[in-house]
C-alpha positions in Angstrom: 118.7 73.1 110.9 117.0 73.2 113.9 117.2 71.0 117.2 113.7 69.4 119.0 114.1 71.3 121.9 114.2 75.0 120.5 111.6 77.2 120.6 110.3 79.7 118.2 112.7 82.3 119.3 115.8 80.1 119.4 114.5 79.7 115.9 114.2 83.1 114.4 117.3 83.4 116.0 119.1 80.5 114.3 117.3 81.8 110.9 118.8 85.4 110.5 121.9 83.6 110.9 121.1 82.0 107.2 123.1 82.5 104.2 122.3 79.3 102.3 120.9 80.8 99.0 123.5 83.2 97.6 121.1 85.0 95.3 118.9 86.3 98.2 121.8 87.1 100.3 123.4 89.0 97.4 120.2 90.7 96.8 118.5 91.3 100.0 122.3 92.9 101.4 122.2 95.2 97.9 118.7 96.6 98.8 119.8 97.5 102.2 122.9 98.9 100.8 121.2 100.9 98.0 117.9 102.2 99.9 115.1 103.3 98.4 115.0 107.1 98.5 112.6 107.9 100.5 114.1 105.4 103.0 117.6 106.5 102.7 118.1 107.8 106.5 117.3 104.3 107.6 119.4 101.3 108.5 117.6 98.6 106.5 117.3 94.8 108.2 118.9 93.4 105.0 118.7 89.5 107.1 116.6 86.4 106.6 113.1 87.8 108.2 111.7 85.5 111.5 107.7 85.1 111.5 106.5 86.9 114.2 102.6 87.2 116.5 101.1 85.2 119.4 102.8 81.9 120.2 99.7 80.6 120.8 97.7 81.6 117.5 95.5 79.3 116.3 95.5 81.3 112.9 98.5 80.9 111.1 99.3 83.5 108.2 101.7 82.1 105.4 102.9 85.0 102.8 105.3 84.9 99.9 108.5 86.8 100.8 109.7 89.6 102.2 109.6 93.2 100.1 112.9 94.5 99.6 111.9 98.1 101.0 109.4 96.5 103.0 110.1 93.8 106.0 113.8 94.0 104.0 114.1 96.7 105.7 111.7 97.0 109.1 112.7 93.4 109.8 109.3 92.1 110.4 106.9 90.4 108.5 104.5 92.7 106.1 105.9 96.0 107.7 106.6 99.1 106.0 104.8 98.5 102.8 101.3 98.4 100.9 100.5 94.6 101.0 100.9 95.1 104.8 98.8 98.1 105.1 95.8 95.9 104.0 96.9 93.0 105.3 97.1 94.8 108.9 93.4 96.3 108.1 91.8 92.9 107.7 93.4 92.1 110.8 92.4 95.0 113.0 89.0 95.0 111.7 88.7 90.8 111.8 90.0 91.3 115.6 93.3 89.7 115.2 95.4 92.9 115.5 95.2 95.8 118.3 95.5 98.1 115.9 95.2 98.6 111.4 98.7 99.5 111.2 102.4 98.4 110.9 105.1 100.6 110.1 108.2 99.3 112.4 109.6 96.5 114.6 109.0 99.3 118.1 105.4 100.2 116.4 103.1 98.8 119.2 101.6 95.8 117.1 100.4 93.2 118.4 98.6 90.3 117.1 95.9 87.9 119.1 95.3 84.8 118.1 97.6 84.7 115.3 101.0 84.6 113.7 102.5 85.7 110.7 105.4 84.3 108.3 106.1 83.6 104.8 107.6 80.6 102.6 110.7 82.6 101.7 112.5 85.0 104.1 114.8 86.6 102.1 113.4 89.2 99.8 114.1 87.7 95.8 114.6 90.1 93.0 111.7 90.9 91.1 109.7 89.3 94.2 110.1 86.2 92.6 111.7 83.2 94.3 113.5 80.5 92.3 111.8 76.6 93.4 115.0 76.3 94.5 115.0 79.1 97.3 111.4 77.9 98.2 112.6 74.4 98.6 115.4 75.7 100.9 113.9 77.8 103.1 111.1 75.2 103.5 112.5 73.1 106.3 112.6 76.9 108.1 108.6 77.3 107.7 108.1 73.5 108.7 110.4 73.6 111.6 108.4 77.3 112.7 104.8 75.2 112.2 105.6 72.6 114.5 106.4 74.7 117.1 102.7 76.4 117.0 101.0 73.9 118.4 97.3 75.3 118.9 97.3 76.0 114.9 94.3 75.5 113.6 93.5 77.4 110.3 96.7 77.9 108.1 96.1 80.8 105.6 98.3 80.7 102.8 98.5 84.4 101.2 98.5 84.1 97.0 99.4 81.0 94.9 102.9 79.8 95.8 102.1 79.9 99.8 99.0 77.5 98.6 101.4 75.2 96.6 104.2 75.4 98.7 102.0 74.4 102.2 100.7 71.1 100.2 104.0 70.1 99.5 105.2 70.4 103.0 101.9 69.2 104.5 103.2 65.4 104.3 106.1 66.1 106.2 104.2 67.1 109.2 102.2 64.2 109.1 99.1 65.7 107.3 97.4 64.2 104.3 96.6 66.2 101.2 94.0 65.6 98.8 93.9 63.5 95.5 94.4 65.1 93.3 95.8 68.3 94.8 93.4 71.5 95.0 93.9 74.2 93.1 94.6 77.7 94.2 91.6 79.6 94.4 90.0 83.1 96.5 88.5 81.5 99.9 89.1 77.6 99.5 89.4 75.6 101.7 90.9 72.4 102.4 91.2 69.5 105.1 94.2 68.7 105.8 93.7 64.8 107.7 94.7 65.7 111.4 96.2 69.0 110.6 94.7 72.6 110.0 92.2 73.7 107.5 94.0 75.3 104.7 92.6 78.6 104.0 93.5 79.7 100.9 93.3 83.8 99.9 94.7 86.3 97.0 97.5 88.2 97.8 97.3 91.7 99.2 100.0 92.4 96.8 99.7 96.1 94.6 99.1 93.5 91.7 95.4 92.4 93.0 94.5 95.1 94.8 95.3 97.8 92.5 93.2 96.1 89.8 90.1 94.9 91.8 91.0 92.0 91.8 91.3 91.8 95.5 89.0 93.4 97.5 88.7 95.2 101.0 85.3 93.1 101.1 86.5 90.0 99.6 89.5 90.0 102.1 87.4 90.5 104.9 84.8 87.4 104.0 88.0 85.4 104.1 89.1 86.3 107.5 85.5 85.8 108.9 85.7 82.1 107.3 88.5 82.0 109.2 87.0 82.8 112.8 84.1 80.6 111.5 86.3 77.6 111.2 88.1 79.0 114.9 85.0 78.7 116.9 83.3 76.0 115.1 
């Protein structure tokens, strides 16, 4: 997949070259083809979608997957739909973004101290990765952690990220907890010689349309996260 010696733009670079999981590609190509209507004067992304931020973050953002009318079609992480509008508000107001906004790749964002990326980076149907998918694009995420080497709080965004992170923690050389934690709103857990793993809901419409994410509640979690930073 990926040699020692690349960095994390030979990466990204290798990884929207990726056509391993023929339901996503099938999928993620359809959305770009179809459009959504209010999007149809665009020319959608419709690739595998690189992580993208400060190479030197010490917070590291892990998501779920692409939105098919969202970084589907901007091409970067969390752009161009609601889960990144609050997403990019935390940030702002947290201090790891210049600005509370992200609507394009050419959009002037830029983040300090962090990165962001996702377990899958295809957009599924249904946003809804088969284990399958996740376990594929897995050595992607692994190979992109390595490479930021000043990590040191991993935030995984919703339930699968959580999951997903513990399985792959071993094969970074970090230990994991017996018996594995639980997902939960602001755990956190040691990871041996690796990161803390901060664990958060999802900015997705889901939680934050019932309550059950919060403007507040996503805040707290980010100022654990400096906390933990500068502690």
């Amino acid at each position: 997949m990926a040699g020692r010696d690349l960095t994390l733009r030979d990466l990204a670079a290798a990884l929207v070259e990726c056509r391993q999981c023929e339901r996503l590609v099938s999928w993620r190509e359809r959305m770009a083809r179809e459009k959504r209507a209010a999007y149809r004067g665009e020319a959608y992304w419709g690739r595998p979608v690189p992580g993208f931020g400060d190479p030197e973050a010490r917070l590291v953002l892990v998501g779920l997957a692409p939105a098919a009318h969202g970084a589907n079609r901007t091409g970067r992480m969390f752009t161009g739909d609601r889960s990144g509008d609050w997403l990019f508000r935390a940030l702002h107001r947290g201090g790891f973004a210049n600005q509370a906004s992200s609507t394009a790749r050419d959009d002037g964002l830029e983040l300090r101290d962090c990165w962001v990326t996702a377990s899958v980076r295809c957009a599924p149907p249904r946003n809804r990765p088969l284990a399958t998918e996740t376990a594929n694009c897995s050595g992607w995420l692994k190979e992109e952690l390595k490479r930021l080497e000043r990590m040191k709080v991993l935030m995984a965004l919703g339930g699968i990220a959580h999951a997903n992170l513990l399985r792959i923690a071993p094969r970074l050389g970090w230990s994991v907890p017996r018996p594995r934690p639980a997902f939960g709103h602001a755990l956190m857990t040691a990871l041996g010689d690796g990161p803390i793993l901060v664990s958060s809901y999802h900015p997705s419409q889901q939680n934050t349309f019932t309550g059950r994410l919060t403007e507040e509640m996503f805040d707290k979690v980010f100022a654990l996260a400096w906390r933990l930073l500068e502690g």
